[in-house]
MARVEX-660115 format. One line per 5 residues: number of its first residue (from 1); their letters; for each residue x, y, z of C-alpha. Coordinates in nm, 3 decimals, padded with zeros to 5 digits, always signed. Layout:
! MARVEX-660115
NUM) A) X/Y/Z; ...
//
This chain:
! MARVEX-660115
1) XXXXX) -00.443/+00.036/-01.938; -00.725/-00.184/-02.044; -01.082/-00.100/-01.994; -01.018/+00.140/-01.711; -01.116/+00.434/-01.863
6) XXXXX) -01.341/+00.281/-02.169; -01.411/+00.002/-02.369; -01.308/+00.155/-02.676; -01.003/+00.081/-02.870; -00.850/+00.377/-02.965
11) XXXXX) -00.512/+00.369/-03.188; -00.232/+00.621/-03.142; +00.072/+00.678/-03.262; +00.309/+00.393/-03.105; +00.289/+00.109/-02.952
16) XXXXX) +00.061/+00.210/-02.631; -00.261/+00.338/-02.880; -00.462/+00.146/-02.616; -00.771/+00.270/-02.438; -01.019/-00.033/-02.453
21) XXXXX) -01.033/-00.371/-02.492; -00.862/-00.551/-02.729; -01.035/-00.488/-03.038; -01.213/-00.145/-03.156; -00.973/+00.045/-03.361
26) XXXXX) -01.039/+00.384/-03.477; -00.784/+00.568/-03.762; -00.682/+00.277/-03.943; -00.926/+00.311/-04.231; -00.795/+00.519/-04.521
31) XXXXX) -00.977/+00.874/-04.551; -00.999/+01.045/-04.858; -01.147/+01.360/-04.776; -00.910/+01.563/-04.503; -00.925/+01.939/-04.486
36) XXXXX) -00.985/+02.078/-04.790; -01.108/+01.758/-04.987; -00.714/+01.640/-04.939; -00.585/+01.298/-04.969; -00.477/+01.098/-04.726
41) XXXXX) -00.131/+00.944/-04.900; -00.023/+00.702/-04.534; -00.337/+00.528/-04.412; -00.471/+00.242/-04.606; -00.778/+00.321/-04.794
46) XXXXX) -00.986/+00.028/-04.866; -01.241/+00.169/-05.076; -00.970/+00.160/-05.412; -01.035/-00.058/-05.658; -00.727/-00.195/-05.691
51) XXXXX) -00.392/-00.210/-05.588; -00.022/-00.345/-05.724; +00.012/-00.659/-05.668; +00.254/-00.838/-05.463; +00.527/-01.056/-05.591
56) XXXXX) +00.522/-01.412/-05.493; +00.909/-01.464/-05.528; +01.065/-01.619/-05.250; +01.197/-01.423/-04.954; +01.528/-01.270/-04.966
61) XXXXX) +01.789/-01.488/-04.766; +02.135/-01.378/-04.635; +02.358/-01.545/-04.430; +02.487/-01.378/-04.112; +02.667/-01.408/-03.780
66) XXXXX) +02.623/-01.218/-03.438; +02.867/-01.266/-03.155; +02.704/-01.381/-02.803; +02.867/-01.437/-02.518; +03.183/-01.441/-02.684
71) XXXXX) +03.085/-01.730/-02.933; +03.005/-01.666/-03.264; +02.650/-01.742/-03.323; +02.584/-01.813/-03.765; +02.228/-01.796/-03.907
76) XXXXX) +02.021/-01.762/-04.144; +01.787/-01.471/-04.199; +01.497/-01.467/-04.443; +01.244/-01.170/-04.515; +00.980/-01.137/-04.762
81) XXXXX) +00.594/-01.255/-04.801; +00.419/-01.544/-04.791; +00.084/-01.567/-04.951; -00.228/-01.690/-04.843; -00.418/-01.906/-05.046
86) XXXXX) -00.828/-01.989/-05.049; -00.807/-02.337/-04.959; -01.081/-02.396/-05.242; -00.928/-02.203/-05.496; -00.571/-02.216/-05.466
91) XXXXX) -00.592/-01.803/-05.494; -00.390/-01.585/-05.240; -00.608/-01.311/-05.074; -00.352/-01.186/-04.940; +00.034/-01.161/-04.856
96) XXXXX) +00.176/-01.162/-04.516; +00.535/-00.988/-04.457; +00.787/-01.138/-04.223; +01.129/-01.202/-04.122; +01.289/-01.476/-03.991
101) XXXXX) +01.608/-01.621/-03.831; +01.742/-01.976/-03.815; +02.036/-02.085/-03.644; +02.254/-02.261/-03.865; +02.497/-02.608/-03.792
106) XXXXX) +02.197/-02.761/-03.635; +02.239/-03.110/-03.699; +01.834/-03.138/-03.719; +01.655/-02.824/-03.776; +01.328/-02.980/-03.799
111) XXXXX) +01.306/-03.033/-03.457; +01.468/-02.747/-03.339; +01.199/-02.487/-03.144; +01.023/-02.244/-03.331; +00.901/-01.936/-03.161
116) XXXXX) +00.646/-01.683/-03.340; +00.561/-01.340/-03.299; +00.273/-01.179/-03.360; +00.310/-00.863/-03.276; +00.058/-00.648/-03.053
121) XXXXX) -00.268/-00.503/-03.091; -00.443/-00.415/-03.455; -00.205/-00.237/-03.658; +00.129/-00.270/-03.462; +00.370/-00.467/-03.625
126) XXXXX) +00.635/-00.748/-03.464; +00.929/-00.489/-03.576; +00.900/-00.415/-03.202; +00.986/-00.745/-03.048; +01.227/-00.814/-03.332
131) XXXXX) +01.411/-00.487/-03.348; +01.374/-00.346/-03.024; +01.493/-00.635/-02.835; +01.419/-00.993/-02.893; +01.607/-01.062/-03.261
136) XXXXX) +01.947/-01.084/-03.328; +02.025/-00.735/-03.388; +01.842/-00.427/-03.135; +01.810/-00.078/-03.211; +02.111/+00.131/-03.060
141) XXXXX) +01.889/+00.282/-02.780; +02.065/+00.619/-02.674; +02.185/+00.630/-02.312; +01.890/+00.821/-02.151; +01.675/+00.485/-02.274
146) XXXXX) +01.535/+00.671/-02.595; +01.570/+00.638/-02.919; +01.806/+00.982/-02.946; +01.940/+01.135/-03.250; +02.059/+01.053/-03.607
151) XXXXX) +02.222/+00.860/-03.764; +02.010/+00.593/-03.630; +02.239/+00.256/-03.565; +02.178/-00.111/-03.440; +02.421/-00.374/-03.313
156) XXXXX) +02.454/-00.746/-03.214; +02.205/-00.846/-02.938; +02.347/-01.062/-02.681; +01.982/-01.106/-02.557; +01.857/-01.253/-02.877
161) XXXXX) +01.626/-01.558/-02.807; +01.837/-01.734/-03.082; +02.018/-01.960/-02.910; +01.701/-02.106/-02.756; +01.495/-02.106/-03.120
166) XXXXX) +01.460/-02.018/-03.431; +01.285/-01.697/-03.435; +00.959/-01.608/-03.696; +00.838/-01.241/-03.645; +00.523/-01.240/-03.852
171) XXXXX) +00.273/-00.881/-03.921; -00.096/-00.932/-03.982; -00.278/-00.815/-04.274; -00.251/-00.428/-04.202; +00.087/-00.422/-04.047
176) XXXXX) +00.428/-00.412/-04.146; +00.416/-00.424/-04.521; +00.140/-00.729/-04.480; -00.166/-00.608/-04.700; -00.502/-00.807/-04.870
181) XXXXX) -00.438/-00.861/-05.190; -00.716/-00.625/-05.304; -00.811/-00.338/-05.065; -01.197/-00.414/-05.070; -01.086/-00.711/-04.871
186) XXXXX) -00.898/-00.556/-04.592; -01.225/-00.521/-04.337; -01.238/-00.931/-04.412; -00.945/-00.969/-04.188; -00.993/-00.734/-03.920
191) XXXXX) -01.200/-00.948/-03.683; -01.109/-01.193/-03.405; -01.207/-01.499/-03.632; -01.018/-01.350/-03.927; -00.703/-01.307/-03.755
196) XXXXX) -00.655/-01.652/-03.624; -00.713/-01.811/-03.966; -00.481/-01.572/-04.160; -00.211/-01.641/-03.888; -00.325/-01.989/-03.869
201) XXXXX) -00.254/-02.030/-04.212; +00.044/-01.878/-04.161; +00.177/-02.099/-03.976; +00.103/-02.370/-04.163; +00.252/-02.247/-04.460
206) XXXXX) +00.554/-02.185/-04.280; +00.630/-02.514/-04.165; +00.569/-02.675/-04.421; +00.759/-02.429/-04.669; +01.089/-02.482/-04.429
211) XXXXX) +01.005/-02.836/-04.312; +00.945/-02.758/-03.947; +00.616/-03.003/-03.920; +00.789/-03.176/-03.614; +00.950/-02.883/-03.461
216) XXXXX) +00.845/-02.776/-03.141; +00.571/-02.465/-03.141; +00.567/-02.176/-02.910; +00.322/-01.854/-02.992; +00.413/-01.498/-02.832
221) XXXXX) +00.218/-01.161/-02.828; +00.216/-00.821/-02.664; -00.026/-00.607/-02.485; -00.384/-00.629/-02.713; -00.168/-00.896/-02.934
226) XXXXX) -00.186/-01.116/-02.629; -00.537/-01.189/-02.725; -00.410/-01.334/-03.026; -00.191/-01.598/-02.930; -00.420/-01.744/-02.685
231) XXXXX) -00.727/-01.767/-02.945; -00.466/-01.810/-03.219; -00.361/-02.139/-03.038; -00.702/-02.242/-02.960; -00.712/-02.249/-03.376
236) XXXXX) -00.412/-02.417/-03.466; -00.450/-02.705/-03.161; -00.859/-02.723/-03.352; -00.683/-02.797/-03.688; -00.399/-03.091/-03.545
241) XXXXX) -00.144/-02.813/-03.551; +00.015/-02.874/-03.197; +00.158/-02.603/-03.006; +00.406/-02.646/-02.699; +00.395/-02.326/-02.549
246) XXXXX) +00.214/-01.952/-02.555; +00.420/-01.621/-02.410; +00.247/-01.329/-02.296; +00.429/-01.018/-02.260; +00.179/-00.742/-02.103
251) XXXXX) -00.129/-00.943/-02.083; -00.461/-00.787/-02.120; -00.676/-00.844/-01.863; -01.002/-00.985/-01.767; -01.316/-00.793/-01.751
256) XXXXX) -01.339/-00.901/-01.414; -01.046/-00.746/-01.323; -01.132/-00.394/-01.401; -01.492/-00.415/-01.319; -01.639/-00.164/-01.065
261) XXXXX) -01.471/-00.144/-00.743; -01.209/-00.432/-00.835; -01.000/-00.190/-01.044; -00.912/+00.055/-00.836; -00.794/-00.259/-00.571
266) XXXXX) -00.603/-00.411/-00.911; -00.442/-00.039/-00.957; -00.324/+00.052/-00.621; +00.030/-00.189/-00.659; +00.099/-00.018/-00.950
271) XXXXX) +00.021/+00.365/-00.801; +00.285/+00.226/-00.522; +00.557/+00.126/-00.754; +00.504/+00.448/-00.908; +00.540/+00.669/-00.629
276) XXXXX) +00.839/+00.442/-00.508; +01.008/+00.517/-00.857; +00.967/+00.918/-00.775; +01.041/+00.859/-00.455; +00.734/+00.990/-00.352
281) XXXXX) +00.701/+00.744/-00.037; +00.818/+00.770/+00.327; +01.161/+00.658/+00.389; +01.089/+00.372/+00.504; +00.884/+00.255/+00.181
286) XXXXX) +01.137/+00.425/+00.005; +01.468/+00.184/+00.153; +01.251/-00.140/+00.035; +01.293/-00.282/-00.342; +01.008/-00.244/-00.611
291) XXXXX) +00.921/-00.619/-00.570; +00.880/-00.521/-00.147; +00.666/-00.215/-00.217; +00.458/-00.434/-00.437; +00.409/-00.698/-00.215
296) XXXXX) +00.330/-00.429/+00.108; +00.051/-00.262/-00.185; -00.110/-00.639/-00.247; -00.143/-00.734/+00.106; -00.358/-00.376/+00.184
301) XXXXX) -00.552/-00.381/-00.155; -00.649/-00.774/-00.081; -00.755/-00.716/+00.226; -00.800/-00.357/+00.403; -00.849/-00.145/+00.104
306) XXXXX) -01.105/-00.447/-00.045; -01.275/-00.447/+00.235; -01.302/-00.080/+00.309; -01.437/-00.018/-00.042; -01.739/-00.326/+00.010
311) XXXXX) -01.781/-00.159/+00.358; -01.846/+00.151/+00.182; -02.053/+00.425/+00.421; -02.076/+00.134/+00.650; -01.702/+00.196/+00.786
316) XXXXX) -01.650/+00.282/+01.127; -01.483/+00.662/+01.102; -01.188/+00.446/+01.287; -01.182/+00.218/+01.011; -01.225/+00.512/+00.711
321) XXXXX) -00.933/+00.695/+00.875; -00.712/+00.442/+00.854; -00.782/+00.316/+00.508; -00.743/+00.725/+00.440; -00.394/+00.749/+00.581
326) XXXXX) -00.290/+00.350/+00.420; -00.395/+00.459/+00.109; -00.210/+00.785/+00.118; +00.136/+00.597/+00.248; +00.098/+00.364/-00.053
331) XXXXX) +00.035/+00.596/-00.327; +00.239/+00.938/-00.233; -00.095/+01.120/-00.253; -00.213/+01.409/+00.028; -00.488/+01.253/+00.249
336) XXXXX) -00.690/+01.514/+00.118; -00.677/+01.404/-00.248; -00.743/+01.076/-00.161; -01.066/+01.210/+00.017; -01.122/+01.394/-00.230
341) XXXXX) -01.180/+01.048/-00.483; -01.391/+00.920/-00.223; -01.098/+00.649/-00.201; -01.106/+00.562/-00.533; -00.792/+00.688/-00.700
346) XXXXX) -00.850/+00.685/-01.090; -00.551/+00.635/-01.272; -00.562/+00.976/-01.510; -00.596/+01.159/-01.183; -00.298/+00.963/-01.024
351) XXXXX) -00.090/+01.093/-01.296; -00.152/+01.412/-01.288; -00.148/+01.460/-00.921; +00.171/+01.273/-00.801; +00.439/+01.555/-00.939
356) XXXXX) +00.160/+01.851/-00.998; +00.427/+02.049/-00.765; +00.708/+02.017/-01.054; +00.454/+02.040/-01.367; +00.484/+01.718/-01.478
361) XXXXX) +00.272/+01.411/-01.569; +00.303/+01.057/-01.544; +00.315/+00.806/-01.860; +00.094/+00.548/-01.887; +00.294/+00.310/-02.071
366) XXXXX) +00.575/+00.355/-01.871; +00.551/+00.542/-01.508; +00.877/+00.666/-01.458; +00.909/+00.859/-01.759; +00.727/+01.200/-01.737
371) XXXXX) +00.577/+01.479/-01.947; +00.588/+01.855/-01.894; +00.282/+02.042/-01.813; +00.224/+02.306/-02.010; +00.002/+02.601/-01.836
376) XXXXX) -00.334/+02.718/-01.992; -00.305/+03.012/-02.206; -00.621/+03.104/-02.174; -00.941/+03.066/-01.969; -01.075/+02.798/-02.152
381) XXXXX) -00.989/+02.417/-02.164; -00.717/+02.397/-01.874; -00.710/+02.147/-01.585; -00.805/+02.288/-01.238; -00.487/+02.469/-01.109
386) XXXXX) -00.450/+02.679/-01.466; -00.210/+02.336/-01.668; -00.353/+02.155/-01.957; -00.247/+01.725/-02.067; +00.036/+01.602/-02.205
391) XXXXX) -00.053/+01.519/-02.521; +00.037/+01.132/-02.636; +00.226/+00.936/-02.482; +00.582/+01.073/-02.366; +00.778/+00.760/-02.341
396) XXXXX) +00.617/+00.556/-02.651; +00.680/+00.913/-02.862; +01.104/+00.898/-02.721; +01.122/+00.526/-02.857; +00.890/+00.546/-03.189
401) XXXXX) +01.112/+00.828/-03.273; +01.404/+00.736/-03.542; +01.300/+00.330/-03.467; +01.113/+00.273/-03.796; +01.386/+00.472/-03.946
406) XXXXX) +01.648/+00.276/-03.838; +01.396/-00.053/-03.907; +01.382/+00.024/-04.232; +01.735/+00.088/-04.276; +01.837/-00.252/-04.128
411) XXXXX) +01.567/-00.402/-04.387; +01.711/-00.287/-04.703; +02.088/-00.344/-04.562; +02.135/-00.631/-04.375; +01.780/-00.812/-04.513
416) XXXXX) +01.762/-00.682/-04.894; +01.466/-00.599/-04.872; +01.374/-00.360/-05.126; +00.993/-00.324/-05.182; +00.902/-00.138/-05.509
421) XXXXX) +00.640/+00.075/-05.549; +00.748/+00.253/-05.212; +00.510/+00.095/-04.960; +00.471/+00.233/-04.619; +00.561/+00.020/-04.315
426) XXXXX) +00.292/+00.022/-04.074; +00.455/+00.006/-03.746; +00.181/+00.172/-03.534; -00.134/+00.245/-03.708; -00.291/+00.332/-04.010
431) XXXXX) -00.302/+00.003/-04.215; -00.599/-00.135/-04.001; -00.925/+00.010/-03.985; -01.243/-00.119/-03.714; -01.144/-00.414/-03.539
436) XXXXX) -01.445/-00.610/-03.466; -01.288/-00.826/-03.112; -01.481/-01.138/-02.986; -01.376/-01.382/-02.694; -01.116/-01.297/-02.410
441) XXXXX) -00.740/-01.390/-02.374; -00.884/-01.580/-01.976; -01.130/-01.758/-02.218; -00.912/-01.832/-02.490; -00.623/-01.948/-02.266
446) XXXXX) -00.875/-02.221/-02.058; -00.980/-02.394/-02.393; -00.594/-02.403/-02.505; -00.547/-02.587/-02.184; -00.869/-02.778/-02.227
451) XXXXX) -00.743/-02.936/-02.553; -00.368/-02.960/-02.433; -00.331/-02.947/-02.056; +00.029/-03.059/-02.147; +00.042/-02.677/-02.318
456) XXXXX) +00.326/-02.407/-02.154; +00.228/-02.002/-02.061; +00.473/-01.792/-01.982; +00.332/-01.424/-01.843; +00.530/-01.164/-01.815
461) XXXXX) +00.426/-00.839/-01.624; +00.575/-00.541/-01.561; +00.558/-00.308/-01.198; +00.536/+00.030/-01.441; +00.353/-00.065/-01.724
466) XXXXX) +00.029/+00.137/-01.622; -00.166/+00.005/-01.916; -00.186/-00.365/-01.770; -00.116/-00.339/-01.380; +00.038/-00.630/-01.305
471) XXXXX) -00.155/-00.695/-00.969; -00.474/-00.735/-01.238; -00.263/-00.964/-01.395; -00.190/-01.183/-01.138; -00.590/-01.147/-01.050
476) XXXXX) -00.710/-01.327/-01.408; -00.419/-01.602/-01.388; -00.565/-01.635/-01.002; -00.933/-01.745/-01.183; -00.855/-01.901/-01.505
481) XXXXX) -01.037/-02.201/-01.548; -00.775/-02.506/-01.591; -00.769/-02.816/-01.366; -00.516/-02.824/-01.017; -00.221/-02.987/-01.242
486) XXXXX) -00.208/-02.725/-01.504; -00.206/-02.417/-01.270; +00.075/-02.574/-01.050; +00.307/-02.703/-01.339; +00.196/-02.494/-01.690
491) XXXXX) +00.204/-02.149/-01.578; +00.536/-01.916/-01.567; +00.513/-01.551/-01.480; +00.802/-01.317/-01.469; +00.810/-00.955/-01.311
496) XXXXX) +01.023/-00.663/-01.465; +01.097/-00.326/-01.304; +00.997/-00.200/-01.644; +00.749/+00.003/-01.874; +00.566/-00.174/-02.126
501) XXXXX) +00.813/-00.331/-02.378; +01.073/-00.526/-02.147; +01.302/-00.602/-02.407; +01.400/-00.207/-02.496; +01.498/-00.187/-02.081
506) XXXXX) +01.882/-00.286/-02.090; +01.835/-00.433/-01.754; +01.485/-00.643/-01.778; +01.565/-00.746/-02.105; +01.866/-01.001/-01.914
511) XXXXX) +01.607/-01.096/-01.680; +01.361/-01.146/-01.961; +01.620/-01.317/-02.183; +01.656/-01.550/-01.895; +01.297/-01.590/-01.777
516) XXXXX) +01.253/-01.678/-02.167; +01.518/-01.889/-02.221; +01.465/-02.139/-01.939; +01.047/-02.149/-02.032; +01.151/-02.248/-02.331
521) XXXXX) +01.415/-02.517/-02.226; +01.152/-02.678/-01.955; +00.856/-02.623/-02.154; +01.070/-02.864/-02.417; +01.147/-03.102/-02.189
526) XXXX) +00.858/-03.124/-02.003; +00.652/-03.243/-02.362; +00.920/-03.489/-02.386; +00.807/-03.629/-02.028
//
């Protein structure tokens, strides 16, 4: 979750690295002195002098076919780099890798859709969106929902966004095997400004390299990458590059949302879906659907649980009782516990309370997977009640495991891709160092809609995804800043019964593939209106 617990970006191992805001990234810069005076062979280190240089030879294209829906579904796939060039000199400063998939027998490609990805926060590559659920082919996800054992596999995706657009998944300078053509220059990109003119450029150079200047332009991110599209399609609608539509999977949130009192009200639907999931609720909350449960936890935190915590030591002991005994139906949680927190249930204590009886601890990216407890083996640096943390993240660690294995795999067989030199593929970390954030995604999205009120958003949120509660979600779409029109005919939002990444769910992904495929269909022919 977003600024919660700090306001410092923190990056981790997969995809959920997030503590902060969008923006402060620790661990990506290269260090050369570990234990020892050792050197640090996987992060980038931008204090070398130089570095090989990067081919500018066009991207490797194969031609390939996917079965969907029973119909056989031909494209084209491309991956490789395209450089960026100084518009002054003509010089690249650096090369961007990416893959890409056009349908083919379109009788005019040029104005066929074309939908980019930008992957998530600083340092996470797009491999997730295109291999783990949105491109044509998907990681073979074992049964229990993880990534399982060796050999790792992948097969057709009936869920690939295909058939609505061509598909461009595109890694920043950092990610992927995207680096600045000398190292010294890598802290150049790694700033809100930065970022929207590399991918600006990007963009442009991918259009008009495949002749797509009149095709249809829709922007996606994920979690901290959210922040991107919106102020990435501020930039290109600045520079008379139009885009039709922006999709926001796990937004991140407004600082109003998570400011004093308001987060706790903005975290309690989540706690509920939670404790629904672990059927931690009475039977009667229990018999309801995740969407009911939800909507029972809004109406209290709106109103009762709002006003209790304005109300403060002003509440009636009629008034704090019940508030006590709501908030403990909602959340699972002992009346005592929620006393305890003085009402205020924060969200590392949530997790660690609501299955303390079986040793186990909730996972913020994704609530319904859980971590063992280990017990303290000593007197020093356990919990109260003798158990220490679950280190990482439990359910980011079961899908990270054997995916950039199998990534990689599917880039040197299917794509022929084969870098020389050996380069690592950062999927998670260690290619980006500080990431210097300015602006908001609520700040970037109003000017988007400012400049083109005609502009699409699609949101989609998810009920376990405790890094960005939906409920705050729904609070900064509530107080963006567009006019009457755009609120009641621009803005889609879709809900998942999901953790973070929708698309590696089996289930939300067809709901997502759906919710996708329709936005993409009206937000088309509404421009054409």
């Amino acid at each position: 979750m977003r600024s919660i617990r700090s306001t410092q970006f923190l990056l981790a191992v997969t995809l959920g690295f997030s503590i902060g805001v969008w923006g402060q990234s620790g661990g990506g810069q290269g260090a050369r002195g570990g234990r020892g005076g050792a050197v640090d062979f996987y992060s980038y280190d931008t204090s070398a002098g130089s570095a090989s240089a990067i081919s500018d030879a066009k991207p490797e294209e194969t031609h390939q076919k996917i079965t969907v829906n029973g119909e056989a579904l031909a494209y084209t796939a491309r991956a490789g780099y395209m450089p960026l060039r100084n518009a002054t000199t003509g010089q690249s400063e650096a090369h961007l890798f990416f893959t890409c998939y056009i349908r083919e027998g379109v009788s005019d490609p040029s104005v066929r859709p074309v939908l980019f990805f930008l992957g998530g926060a600083p340092g996470v590559a797009a491999a997730w969106q295109e291999f783990g659920g949105l491109g044509p082919k998907r990681m073979r996800w074992s049964g229990d929902g993880t990534a399982g054992l060796p050999p790792y596999q992948w097969v057709d995706n009936p869920y690939t966004l295909l058939g609505q657009a061509d598909l461009v998944f595109v890694n920043p300078v950092g990610t992927g095997y995207s680096r600045p053509d000398q190292p010294g220059r890598g802290p150049g990109f790694w700033n809100t400004s930065a970022d929207n003119s590399s991918l600006g450029e990007f963009v442009r150079s991918f259009v008009n390299a495949y002749d797509r200047r009149n095709s249809p332009l829709f922007l996606a991110g994920e979690d901290f990458g959210t922040g991107r599209a919106a102020g990435l399609a501020v930039y290109l609608i600045d520079r008379n590059v139009p885009v039709q539509g922006v999709v926001l999977l796990s937004m991140t949130l407004s600082a109003d949302s998570m400011a004093g009192d308001t987060q706790y009200v903005m975290l309690l639907p989540s706690l509920a879906t939670a404790a629904w999931h672990h059927k931690r609720l009475a039977p009667e909350l229990q018999a309801l659907s995740a969407e009911q449960v939800a909507e029972q936890a809004r109406q209290f935190a709106a109103r009762e649980y709002l006003h209790a915590l304005y109300k403060g030591d002003r509440m009636t002991p009629e008034e704090r009782g019940r508030a006590i005994a709501n908030l403990s139906r909602l959340t699972g949680l002992s009346r005592a516990f929620v006393v305890s927190n003085n009402l205020r249930i924060p969200l590392e204590r949530f997790n660690r309370e609501l299955l303390r009886d079986q040793r186990k601890e909730l996972t913020i990216s994704d609530a319904r997977v859980t971590g063992y407890v280990p017990g303290s083996t000593g007197g020093r640096g356990g919990r109260g009640g003798g158990s220490g943390g679950v280190a990482g993240d439990s359910a980011l660690s079961r899908l990270a495991g054997g995916f950039l294995t199998a990534y990689e795999d599917y880039l040197r067989r299917e794509l022929n891709v084969n870098n020389s030199g050996n380069p690592v593929y950062y999927l998670s970390g260690g290619g980006v160092g500080t990431f210097t954030v300015t602006g908001s995604d609520d700040a970037s999205l109003a000017a988007a809609f400012a400049r083109n009120p005609r502009l699409q958003l699609f949101v989609g949120m998810n009920f376990f995804d405790l890094r960005a509660p939906f409920y705050a979600a729904e609070f900064t779409l509530a107080h963006l800043n567009v006019a009457p029109e755009v609120r009641a005919r621009n803005i889609t939002v879709g809900h998942y019964e999901s953790g973070q990444m929708a698309y590696v769910d089996g289930k939300s992904l067809a709901k997502l593939h759906g919710d996708l495929s329709r936005f993409i269909q009206n937000a088309i022919a509404a421009g054409r209106k």
